[in-house]
mmCIF entry with sequence, helices, sheets and N, C-alpha, C, O atoms, coordinates in Angstrom:
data_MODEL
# 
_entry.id   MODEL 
# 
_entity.id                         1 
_entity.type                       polymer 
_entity.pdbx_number_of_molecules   1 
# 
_entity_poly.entity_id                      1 
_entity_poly.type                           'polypeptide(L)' 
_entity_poly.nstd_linkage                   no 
_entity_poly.nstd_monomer                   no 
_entity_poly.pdbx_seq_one_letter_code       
;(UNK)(UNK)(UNK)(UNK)(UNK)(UNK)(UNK)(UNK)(UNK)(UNK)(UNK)(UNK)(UNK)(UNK)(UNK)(UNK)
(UNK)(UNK)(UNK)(UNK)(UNK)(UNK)(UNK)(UNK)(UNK)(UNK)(UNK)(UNK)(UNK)(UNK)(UNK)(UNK)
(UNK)(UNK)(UNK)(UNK)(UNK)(UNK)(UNK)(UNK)(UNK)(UNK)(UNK)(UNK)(UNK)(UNK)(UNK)(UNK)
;
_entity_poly.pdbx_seq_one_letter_code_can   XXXXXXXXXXXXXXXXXXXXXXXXXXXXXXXXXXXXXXXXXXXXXXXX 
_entity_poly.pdbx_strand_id                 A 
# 
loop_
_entity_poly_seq.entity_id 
_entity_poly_seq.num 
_entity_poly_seq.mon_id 
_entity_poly_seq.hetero 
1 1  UNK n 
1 2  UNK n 
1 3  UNK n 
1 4  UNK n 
1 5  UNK n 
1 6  UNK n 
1 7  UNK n 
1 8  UNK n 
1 9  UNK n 
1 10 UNK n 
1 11 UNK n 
1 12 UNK n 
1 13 UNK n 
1 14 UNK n 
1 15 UNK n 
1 16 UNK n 
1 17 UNK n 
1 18 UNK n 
1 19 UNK n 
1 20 UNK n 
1 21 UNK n 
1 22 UNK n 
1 23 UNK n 
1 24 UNK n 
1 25 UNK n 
1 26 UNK n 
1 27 UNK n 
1 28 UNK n 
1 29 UNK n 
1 30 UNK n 
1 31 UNK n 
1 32 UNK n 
1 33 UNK n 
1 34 UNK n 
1 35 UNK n 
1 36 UNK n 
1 37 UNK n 
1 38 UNK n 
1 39 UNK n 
1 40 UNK n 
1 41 UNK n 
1 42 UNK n 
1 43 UNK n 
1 44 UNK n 
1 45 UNK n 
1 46 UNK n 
1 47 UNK n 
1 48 UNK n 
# 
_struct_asym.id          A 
_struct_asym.entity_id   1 
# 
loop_
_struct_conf.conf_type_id 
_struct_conf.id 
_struct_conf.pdbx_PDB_helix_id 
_struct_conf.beg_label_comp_id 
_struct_conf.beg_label_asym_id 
_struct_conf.beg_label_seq_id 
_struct_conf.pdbx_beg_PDB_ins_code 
_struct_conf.end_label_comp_id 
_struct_conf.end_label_asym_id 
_struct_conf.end_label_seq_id 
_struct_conf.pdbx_end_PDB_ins_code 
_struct_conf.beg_auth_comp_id 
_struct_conf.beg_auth_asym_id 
_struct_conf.beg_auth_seq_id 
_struct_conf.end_auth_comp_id 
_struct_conf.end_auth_asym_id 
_struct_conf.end_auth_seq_id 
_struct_conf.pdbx_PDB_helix_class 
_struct_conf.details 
_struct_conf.pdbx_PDB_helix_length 
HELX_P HELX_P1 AA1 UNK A 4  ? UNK A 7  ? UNK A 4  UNK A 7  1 ? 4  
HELX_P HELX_P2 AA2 UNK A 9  ? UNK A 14 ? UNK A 9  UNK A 14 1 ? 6  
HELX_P HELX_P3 AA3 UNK A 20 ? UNK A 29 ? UNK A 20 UNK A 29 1 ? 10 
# 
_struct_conf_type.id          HELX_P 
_struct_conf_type.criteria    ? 
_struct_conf_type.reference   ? 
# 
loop_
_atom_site.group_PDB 
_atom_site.id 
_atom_site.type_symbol 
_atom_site.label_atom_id 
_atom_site.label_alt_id 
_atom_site.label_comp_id 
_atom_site.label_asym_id 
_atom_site.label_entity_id 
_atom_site.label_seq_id 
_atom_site.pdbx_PDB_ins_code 
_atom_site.Cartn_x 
_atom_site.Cartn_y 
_atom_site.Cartn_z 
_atom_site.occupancy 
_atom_site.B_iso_or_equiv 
_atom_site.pdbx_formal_charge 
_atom_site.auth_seq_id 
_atom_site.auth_comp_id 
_atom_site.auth_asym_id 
_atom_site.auth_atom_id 
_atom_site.pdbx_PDB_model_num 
ATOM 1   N N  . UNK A 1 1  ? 45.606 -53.580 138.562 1.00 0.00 ? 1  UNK A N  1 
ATOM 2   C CA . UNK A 1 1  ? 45.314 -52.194 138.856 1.00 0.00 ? 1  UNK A CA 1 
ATOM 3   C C  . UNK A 1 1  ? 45.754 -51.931 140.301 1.00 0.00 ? 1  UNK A C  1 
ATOM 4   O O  . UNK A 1 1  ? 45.543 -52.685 141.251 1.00 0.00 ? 1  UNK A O  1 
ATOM 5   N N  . UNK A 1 2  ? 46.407 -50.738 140.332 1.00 0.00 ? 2  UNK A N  1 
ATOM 6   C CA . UNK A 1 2  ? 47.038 -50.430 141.882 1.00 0.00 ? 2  UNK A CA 1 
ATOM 7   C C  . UNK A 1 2  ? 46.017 -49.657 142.127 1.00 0.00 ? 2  UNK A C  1 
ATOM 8   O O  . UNK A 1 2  ? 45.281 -49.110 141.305 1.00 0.00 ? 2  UNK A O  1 
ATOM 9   N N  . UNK A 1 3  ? 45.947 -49.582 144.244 1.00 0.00 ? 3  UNK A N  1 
ATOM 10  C CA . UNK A 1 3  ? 44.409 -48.531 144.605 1.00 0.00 ? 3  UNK A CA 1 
ATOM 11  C C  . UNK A 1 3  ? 45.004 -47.596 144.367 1.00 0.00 ? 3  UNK A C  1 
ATOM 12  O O  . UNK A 1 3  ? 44.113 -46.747 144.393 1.00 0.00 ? 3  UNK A O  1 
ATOM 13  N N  . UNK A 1 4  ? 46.729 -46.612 143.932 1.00 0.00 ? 4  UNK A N  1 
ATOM 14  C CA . UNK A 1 4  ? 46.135 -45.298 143.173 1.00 0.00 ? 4  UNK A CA 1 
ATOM 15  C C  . UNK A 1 4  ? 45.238 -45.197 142.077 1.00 0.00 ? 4  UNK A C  1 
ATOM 16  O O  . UNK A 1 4  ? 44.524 -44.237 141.787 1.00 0.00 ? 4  UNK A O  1 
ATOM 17  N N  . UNK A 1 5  ? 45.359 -46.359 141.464 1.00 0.00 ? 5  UNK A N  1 
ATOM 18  C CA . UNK A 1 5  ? 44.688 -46.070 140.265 1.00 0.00 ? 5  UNK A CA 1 
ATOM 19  C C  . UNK A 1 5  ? 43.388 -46.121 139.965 1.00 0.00 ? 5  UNK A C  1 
ATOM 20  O O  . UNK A 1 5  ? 42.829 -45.606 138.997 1.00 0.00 ? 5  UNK A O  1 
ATOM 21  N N  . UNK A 1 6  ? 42.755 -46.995 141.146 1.00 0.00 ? 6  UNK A N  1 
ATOM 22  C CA . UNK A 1 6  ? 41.280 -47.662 141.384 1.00 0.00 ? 6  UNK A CA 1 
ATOM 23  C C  . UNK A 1 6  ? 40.913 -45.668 142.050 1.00 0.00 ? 6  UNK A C  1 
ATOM 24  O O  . UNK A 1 6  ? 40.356 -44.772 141.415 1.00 0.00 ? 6  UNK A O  1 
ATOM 25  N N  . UNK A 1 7  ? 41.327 -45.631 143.063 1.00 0.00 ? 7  UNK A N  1 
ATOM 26  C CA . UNK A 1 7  ? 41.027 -44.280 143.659 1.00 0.00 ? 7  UNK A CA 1 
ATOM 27  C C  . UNK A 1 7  ? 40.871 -43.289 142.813 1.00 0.00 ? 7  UNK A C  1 
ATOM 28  O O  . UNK A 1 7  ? 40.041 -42.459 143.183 1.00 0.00 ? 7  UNK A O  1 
ATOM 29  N N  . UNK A 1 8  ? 41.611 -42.994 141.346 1.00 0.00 ? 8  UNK A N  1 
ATOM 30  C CA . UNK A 1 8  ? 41.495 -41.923 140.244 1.00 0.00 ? 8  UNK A CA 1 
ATOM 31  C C  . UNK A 1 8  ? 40.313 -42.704 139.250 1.00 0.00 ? 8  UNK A C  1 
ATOM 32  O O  . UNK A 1 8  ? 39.574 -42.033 138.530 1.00 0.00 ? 8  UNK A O  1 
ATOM 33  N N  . UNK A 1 9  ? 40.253 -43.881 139.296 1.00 0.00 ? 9  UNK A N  1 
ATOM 34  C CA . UNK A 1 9  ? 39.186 -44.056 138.269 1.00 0.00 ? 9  UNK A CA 1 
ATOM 35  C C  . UNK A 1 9  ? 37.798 -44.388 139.415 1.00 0.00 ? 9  UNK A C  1 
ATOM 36  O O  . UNK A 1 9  ? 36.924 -44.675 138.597 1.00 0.00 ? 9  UNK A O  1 
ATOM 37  N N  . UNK A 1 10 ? 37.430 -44.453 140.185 1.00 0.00 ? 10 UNK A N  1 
ATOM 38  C CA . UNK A 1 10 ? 36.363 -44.242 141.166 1.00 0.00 ? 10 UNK A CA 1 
ATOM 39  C C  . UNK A 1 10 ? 36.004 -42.145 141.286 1.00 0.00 ? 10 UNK A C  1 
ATOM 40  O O  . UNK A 1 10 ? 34.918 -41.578 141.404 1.00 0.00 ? 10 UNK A O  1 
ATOM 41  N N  . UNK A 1 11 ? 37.367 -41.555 141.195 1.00 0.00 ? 11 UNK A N  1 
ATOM 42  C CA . UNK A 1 11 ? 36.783 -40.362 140.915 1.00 0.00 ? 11 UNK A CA 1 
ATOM 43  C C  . UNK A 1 11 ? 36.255 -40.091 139.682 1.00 0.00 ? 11 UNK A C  1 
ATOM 44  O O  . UNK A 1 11 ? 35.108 -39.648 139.632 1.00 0.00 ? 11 UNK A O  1 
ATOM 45  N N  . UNK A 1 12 ? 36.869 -40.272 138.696 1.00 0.00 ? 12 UNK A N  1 
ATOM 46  C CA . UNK A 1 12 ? 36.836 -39.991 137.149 1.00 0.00 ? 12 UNK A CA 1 
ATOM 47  C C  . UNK A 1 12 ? 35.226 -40.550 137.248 1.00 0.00 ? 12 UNK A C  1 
ATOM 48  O O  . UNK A 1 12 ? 34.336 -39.734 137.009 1.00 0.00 ? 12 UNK A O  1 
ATOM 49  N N  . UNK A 1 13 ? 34.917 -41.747 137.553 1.00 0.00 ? 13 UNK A N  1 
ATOM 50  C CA . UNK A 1 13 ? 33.381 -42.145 137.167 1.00 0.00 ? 13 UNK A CA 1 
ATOM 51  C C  . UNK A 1 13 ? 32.698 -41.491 137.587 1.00 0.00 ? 13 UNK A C  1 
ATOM 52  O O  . UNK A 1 13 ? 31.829 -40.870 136.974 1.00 0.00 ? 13 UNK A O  1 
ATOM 53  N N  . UNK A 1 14 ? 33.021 -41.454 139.289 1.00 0.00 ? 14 UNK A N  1 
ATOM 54  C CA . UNK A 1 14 ? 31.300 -40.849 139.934 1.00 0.00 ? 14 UNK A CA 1 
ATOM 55  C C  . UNK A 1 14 ? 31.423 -39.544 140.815 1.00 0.00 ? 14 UNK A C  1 
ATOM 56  O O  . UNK A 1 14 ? 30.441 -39.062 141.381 1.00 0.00 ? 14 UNK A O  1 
ATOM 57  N N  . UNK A 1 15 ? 33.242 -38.767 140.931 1.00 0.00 ? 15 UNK A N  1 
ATOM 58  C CA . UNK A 1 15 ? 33.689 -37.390 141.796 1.00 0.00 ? 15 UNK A CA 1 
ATOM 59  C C  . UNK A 1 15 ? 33.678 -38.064 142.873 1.00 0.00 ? 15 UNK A C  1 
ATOM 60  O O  . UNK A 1 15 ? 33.597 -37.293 143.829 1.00 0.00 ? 15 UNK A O  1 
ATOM 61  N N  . UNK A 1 16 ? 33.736 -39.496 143.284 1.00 0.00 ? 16 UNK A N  1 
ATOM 62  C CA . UNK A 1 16 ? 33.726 -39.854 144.765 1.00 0.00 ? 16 UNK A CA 1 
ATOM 63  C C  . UNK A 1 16 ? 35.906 -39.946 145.246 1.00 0.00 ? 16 UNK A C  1 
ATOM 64  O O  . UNK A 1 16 ? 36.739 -40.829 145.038 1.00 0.00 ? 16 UNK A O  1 
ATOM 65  N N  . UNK A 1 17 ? 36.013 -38.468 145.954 1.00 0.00 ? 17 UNK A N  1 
ATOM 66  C CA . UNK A 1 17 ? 37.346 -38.646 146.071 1.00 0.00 ? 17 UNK A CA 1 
ATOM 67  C C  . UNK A 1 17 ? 37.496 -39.803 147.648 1.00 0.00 ? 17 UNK A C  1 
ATOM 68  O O  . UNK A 1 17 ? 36.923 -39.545 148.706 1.00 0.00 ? 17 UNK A O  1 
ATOM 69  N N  . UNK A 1 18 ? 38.307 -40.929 147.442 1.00 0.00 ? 18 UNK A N  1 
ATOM 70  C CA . UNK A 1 18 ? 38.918 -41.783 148.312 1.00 0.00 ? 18 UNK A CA 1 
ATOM 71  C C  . UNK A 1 18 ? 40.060 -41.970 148.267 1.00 0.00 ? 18 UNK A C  1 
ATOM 72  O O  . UNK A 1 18 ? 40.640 -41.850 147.188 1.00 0.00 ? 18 UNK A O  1 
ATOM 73  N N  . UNK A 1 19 ? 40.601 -42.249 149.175 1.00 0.00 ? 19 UNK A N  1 
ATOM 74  C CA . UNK A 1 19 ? 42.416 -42.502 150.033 1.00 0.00 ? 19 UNK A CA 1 
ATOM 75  C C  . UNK A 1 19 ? 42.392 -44.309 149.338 1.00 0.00 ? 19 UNK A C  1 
ATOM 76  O O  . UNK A 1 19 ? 41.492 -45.136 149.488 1.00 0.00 ? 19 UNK A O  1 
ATOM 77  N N  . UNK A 1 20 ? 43.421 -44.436 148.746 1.00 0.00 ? 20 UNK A N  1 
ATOM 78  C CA . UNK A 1 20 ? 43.754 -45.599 148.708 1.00 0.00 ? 20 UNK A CA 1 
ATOM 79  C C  . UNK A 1 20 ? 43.689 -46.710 149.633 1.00 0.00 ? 20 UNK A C  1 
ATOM 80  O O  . UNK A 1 20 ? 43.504 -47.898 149.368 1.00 0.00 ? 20 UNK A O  1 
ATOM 81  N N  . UNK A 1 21 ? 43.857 -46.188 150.693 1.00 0.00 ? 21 UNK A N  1 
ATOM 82  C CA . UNK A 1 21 ? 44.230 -47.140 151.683 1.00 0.00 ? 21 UNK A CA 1 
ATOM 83  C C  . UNK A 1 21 ? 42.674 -47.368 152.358 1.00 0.00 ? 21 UNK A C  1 
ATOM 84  O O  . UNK A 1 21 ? 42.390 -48.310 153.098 1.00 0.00 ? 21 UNK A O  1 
ATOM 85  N N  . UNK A 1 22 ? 41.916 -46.499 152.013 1.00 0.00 ? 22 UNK A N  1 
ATOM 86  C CA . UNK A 1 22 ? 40.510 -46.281 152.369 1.00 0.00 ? 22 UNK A CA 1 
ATOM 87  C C  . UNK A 1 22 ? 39.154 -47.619 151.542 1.00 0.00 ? 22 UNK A C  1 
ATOM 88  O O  . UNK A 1 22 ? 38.225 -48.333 151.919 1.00 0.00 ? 22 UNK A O  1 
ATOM 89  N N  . UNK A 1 23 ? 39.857 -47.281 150.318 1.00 0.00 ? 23 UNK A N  1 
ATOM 90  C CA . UNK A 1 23 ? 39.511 -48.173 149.537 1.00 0.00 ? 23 UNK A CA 1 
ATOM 91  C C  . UNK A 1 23 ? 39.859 -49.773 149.461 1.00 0.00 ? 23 UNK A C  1 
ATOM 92  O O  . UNK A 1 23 ? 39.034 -50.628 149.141 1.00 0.00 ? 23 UNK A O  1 
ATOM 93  N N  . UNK A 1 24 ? 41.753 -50.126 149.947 1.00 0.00 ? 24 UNK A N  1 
ATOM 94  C CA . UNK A 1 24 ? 41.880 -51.161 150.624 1.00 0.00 ? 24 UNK A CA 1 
ATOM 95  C C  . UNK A 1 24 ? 41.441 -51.717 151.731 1.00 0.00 ? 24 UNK A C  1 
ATOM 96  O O  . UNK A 1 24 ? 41.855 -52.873 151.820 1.00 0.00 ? 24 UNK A O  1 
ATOM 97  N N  . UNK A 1 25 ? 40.880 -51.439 152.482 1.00 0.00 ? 25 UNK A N  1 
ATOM 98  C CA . UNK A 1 25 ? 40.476 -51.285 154.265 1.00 0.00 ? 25 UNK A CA 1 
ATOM 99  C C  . UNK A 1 25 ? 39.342 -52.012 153.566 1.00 0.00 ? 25 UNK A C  1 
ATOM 100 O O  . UNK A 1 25 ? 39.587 -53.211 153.439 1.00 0.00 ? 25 UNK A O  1 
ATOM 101 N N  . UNK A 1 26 ? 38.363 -51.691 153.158 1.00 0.00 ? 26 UNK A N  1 
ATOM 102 C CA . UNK A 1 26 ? 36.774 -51.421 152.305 1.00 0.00 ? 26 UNK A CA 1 
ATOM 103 C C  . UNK A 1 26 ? 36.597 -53.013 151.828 1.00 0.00 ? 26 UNK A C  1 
ATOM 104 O O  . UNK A 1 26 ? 36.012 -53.968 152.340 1.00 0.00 ? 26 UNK A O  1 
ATOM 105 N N  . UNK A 1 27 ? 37.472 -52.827 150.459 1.00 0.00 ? 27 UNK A N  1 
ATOM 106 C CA . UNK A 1 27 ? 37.976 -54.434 150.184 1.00 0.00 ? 27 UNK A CA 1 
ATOM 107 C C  . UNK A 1 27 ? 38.243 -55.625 150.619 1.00 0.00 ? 27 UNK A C  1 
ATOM 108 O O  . UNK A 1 27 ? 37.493 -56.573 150.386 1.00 0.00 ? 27 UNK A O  1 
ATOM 109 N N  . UNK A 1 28 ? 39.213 -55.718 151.224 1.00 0.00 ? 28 UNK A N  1 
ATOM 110 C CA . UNK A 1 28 ? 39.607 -56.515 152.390 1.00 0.00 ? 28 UNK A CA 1 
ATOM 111 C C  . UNK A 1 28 ? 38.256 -56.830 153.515 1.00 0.00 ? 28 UNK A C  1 
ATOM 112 O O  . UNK A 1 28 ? 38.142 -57.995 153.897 1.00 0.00 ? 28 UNK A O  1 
ATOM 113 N N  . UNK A 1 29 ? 37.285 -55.823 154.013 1.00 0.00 ? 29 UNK A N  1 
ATOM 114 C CA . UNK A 1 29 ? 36.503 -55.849 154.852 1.00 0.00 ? 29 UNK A CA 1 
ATOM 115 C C  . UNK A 1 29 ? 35.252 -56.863 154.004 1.00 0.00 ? 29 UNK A C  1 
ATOM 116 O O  . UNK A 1 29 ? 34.246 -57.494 154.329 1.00 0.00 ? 29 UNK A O  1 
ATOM 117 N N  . UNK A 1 30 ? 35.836 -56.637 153.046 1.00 0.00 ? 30 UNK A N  1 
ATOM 118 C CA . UNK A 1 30 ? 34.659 -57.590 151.333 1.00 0.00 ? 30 UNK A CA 1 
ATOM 119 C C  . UNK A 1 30 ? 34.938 -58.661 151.337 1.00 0.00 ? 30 UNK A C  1 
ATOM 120 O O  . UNK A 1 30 ? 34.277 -59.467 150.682 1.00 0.00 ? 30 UNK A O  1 
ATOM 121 N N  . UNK A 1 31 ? 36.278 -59.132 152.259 1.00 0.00 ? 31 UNK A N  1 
ATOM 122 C CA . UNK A 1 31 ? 36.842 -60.749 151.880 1.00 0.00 ? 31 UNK A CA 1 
ATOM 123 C C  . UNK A 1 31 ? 37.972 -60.215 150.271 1.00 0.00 ? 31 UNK A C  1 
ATOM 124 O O  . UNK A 1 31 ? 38.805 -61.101 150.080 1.00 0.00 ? 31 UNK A O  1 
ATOM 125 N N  . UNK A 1 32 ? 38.066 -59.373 149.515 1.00 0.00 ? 32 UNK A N  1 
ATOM 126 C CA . UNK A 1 32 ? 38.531 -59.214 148.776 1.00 0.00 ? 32 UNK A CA 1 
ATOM 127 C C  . UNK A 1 32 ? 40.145 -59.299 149.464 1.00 0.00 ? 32 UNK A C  1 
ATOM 128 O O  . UNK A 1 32 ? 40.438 -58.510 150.363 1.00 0.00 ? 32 UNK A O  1 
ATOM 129 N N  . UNK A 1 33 ? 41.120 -60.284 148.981 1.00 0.00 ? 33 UNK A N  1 
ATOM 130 C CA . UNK A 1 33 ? 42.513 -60.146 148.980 1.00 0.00 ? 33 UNK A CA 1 
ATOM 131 C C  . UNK A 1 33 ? 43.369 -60.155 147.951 1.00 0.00 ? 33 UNK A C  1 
ATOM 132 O O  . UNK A 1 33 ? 42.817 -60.259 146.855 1.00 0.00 ? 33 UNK A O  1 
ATOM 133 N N  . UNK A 1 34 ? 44.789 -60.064 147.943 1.00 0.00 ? 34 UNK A N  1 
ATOM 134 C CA . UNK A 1 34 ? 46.001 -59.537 146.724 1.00 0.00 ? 34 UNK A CA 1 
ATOM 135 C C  . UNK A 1 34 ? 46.561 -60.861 147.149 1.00 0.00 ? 34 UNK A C  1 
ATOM 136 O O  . UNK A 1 34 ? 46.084 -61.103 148.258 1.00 0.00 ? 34 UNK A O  1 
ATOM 137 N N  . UNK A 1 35 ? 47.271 -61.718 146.808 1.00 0.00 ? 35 UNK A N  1 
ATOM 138 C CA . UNK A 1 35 ? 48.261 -62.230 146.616 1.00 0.00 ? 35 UNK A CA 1 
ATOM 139 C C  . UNK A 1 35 ? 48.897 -62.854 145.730 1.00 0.00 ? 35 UNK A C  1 
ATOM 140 O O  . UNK A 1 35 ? 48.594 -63.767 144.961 1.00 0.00 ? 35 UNK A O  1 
ATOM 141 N N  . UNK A 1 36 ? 50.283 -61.969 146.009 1.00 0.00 ? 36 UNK A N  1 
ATOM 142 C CA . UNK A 1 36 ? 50.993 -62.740 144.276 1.00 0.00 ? 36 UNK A CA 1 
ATOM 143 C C  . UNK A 1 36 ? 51.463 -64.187 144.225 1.00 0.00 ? 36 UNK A C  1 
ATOM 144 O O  . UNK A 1 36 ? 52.101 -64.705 145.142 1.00 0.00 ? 36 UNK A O  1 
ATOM 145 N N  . UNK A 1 37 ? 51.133 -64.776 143.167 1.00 0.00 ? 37 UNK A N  1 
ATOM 146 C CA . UNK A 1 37 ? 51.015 -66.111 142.832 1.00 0.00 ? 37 UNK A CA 1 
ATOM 147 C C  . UNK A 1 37 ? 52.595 -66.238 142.468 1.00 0.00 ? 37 UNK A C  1 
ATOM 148 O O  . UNK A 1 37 ? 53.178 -65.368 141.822 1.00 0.00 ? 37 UNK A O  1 
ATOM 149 N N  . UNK A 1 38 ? 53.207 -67.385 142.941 1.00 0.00 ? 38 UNK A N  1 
ATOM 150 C CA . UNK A 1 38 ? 54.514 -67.407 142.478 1.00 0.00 ? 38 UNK A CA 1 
ATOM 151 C C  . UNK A 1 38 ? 54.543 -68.390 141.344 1.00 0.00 ? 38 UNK A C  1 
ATOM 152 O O  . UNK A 1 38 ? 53.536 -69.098 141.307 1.00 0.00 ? 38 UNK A O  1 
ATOM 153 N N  . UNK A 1 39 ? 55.427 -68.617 140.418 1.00 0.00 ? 39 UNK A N  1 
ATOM 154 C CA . UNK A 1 39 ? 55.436 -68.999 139.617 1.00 0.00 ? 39 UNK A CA 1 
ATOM 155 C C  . UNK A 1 39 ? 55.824 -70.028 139.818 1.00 0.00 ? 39 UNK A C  1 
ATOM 156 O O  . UNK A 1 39 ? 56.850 -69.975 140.496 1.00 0.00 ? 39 UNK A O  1 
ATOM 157 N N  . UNK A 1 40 ? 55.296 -71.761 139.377 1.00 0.00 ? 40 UNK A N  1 
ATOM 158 C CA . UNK A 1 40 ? 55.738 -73.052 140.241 1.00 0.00 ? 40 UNK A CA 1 
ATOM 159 C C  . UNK A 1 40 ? 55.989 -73.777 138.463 1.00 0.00 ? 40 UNK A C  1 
ATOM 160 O O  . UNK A 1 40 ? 55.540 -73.454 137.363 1.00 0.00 ? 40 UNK A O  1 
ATOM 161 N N  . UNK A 1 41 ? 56.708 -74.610 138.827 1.00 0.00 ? 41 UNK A N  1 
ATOM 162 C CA . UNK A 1 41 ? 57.276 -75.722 137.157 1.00 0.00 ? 41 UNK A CA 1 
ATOM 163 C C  . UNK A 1 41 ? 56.059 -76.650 137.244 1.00 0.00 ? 41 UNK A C  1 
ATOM 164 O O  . UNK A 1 41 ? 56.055 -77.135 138.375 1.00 0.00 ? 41 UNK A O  1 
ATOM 165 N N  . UNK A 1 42 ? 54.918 -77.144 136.444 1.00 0.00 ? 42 UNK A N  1 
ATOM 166 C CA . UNK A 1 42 ? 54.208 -78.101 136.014 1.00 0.00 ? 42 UNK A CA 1 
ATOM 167 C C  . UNK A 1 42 ? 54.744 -79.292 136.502 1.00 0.00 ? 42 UNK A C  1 
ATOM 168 O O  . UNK A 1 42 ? 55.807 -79.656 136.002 1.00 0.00 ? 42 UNK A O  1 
ATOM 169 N N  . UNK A 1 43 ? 54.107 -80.146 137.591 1.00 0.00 ? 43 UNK A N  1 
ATOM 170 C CA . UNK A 1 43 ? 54.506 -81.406 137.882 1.00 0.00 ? 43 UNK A CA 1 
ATOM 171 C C  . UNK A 1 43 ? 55.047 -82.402 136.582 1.00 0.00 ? 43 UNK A C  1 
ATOM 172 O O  . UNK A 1 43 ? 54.704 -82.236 135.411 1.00 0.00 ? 43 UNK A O  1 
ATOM 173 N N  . UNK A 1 44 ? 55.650 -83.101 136.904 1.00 0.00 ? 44 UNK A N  1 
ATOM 174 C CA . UNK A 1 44 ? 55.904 -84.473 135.777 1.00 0.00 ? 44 UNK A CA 1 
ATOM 175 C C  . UNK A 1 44 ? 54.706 -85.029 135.577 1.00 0.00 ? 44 UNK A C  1 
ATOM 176 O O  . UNK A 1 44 ? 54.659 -85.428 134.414 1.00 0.00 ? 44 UNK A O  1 
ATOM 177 N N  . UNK A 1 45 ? 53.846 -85.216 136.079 1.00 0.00 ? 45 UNK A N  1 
ATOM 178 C CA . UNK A 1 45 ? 52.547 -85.946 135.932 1.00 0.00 ? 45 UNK A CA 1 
ATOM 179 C C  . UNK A 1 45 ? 51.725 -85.818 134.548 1.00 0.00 ? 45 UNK A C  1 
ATOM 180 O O  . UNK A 1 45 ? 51.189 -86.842 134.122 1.00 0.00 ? 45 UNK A O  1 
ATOM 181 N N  . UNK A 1 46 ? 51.626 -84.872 133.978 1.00 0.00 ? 46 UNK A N  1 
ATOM 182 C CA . UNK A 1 46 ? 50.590 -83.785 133.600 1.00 0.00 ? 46 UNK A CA 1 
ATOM 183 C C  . UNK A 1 46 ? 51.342 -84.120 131.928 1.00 0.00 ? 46 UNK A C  1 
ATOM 184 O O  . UNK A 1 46 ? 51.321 -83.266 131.041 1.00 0.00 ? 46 UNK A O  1 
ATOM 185 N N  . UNK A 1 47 ? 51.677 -84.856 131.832 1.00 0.00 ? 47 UNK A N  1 
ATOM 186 C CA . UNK A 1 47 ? 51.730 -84.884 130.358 1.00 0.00 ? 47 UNK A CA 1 
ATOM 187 C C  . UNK A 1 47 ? 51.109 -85.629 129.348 1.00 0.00 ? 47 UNK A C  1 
ATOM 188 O O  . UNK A 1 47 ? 51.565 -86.750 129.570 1.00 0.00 ? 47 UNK A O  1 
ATOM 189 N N  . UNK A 1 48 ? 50.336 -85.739 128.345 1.00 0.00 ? 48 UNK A N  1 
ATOM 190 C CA . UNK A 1 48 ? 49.387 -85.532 127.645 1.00 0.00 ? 48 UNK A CA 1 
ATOM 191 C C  . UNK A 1 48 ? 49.940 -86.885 126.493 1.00 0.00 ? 48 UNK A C  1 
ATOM 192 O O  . UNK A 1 48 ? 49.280 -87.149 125.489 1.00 0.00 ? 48 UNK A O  1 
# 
């Protein structure tokens, strides 16, 4: 979910209008972070 979309469904629930970036700031201040996971090949190890 992108914060436009968190920001339209935070209105839709409760009329609380917020700035995306308002809502990221907020998050982040939560310890809440984004980062995209890159995609890595399964070691050789790991086979069954």
């Amino acid at each position: 979910m992108t914060m436009p979309e968190l920001a339209g469904a935070l209105a839709d629930a409760t009329g609380v209008q917020a700035h995306p970036d308002a809502i990221g700031r907020f998050l982040r201040k939560l310890g809440f972070t984004y980062k995209k996971s890159r995609w890595s090949q399964p070691s050789g190890g790991a086979h069954g």
